[in-house]
Kinemage of the C-alpha trace (Angstrom):
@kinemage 1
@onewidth
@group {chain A} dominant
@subgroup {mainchain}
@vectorlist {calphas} color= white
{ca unk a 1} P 0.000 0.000 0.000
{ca unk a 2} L 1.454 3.296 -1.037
{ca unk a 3} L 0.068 6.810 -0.044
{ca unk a 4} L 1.542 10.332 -0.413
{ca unk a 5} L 1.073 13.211 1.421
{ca unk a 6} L 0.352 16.391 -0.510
{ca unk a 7} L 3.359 18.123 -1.649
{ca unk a 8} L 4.381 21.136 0.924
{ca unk a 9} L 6.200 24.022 0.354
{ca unk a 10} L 8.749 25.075 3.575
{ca unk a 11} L 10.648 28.362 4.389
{ca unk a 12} L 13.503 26.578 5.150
{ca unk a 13} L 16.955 25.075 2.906
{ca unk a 14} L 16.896 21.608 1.818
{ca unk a 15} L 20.078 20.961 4.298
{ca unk a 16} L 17.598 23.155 6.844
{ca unk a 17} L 14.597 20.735 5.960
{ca unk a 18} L 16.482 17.575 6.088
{ca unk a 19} L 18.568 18.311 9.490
{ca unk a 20} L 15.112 19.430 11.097
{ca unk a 21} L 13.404 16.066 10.361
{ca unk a 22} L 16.625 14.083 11.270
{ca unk a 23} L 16.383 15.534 14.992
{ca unk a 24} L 13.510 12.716 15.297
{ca unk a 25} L 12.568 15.207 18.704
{ca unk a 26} L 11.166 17.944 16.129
{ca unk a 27} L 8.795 15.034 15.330
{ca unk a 28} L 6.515 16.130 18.120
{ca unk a 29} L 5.794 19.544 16.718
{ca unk a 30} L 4.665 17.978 13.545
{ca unk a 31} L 1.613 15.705 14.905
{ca unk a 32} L -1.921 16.343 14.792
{ca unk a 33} L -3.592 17.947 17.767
{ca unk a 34} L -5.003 14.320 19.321
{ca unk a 35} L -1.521 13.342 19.838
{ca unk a 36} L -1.357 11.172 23.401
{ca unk a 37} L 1.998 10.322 23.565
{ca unk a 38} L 5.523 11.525 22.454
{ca unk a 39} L 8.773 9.807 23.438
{ca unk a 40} L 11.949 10.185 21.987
{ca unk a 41} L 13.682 6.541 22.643
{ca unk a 42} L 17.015 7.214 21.594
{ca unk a 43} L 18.962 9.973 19.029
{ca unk a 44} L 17.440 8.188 15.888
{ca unk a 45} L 14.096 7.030 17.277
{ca unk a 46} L 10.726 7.824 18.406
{ca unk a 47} L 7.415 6.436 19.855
{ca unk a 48} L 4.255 8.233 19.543
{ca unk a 49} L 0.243 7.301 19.767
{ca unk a 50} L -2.649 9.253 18.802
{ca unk a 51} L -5.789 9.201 20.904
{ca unk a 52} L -7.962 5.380 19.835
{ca unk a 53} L -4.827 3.825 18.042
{ca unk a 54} L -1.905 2.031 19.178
{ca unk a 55} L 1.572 3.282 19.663
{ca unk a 56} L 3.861 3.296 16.894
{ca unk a 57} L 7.498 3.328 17.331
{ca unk a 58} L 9.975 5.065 14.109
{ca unk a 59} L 13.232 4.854 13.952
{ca unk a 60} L 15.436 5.980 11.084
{ca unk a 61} L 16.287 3.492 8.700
{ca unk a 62} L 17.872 5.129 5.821
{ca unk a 63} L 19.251 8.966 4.726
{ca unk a 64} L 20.500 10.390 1.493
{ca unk a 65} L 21.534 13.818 3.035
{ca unk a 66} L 19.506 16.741 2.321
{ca unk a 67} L 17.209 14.828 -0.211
{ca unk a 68} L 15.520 11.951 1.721
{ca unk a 69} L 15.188 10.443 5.130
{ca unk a 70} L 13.464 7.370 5.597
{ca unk a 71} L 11.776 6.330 9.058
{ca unk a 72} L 10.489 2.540 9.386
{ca unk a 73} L 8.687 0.625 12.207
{ca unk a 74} L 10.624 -0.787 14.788
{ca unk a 75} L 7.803 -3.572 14.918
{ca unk a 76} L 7.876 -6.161 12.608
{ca unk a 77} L 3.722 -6.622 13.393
{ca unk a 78} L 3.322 -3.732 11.535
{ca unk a 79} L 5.592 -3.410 8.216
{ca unk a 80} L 6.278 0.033 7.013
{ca unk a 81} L 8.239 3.146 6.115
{ca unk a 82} L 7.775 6.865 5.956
{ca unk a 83} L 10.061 8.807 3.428
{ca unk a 84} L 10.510 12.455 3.135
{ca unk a 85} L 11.755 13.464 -0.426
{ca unk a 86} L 13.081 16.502 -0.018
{ca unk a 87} L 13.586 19.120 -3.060
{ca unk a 88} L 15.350 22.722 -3.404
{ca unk a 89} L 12.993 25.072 -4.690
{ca unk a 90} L 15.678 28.051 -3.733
{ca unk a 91} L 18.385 28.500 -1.334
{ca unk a 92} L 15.580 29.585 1.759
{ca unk a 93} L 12.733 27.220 0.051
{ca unk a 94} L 11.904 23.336 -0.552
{ca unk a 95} L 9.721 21.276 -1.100
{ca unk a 96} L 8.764 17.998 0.815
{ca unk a 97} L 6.362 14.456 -0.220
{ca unk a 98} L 5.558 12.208 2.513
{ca unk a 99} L 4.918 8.791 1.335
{ca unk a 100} L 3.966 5.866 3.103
{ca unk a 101} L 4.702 2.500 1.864
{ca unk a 102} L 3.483 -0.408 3.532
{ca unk a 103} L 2.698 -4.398 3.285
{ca unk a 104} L -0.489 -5.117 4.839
{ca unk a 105} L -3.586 -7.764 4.269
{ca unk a 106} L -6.768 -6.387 2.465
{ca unk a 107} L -8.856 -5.841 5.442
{ca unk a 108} L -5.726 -3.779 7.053
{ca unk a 109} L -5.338 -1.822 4.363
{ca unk a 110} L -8.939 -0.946 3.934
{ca unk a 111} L -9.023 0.417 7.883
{ca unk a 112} L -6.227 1.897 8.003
{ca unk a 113} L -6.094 4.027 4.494
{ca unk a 114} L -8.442 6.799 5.333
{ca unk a 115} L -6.336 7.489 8.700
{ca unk a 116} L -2.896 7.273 7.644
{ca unk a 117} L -3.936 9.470 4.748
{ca unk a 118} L -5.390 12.095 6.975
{ca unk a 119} L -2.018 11.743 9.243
{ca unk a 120} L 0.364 12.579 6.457
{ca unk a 121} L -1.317 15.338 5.542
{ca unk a 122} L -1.291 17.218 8.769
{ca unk a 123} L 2.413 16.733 8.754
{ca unk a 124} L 2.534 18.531 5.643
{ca unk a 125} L 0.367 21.143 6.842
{ca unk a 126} L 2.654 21.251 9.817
{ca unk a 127} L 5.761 20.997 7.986
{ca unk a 128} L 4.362 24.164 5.522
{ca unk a 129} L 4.278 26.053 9.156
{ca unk a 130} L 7.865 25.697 9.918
């Protein structure tokens, strides 16, 4: 299952962008508003829940400075990855896509599609804030 977030523009450098989202604490300014946990686990990981789901744990898995940063579960019961793609629009601008990629049954992917698409694109709103 593969879902992107809508593409946001950010006042910040693509070096600016990418070292902001690879500070996984900077996470926690980026959720939605029915966040009910934050933890920062260790420098390259984080666990977070919104209210009615179960907690998810990120860490990063994989970084092509300035360009992308990929987060994964830590779980193996749930099987997935976040990637920013990050792009220069100008030296103070970029431009950032979310996308979700994840291997799940049918009935999984069904429940979870409408809520995992209305999480990624609060972080973009959030990210567009920055």
């Amino acid at each position: 299952m593969e879902i992107s977030s809508p593409k946001a523009t950010v006042q910040k450098s693509k070096e600016s962008l990418f070292n902001y989202l690879k500070d996984v604490k900077n996470f926690e300014n980026l959720m939605p508003e029915n966040i009910s946990k934050f933890e920062v686990l260790r420098d390259d990981a984080f666990v977070f829940a919104l209210k009615g789901m179960p907690e998810i744990a990120l860490e990063i898995k994989k970084e092509d400075p300035y360009s992308q940063l990929e987060l994964g579960a830590m779980s193996d019961k749930i099987p997935f990855t976040l990637t920013g793609n990050i792009s220069e629009v100008s030296e103070t601008t970029s431009e950032i896509v979310l996308q979700f990629s994840g291997d799940f049954n049918p009935m999984m992917a069904m429940m979870i599609k409408g809520p995992i698409t209305k999480f990624l694109a609060t972080l973009s709103e959030n990210l567009e804030k920055l």
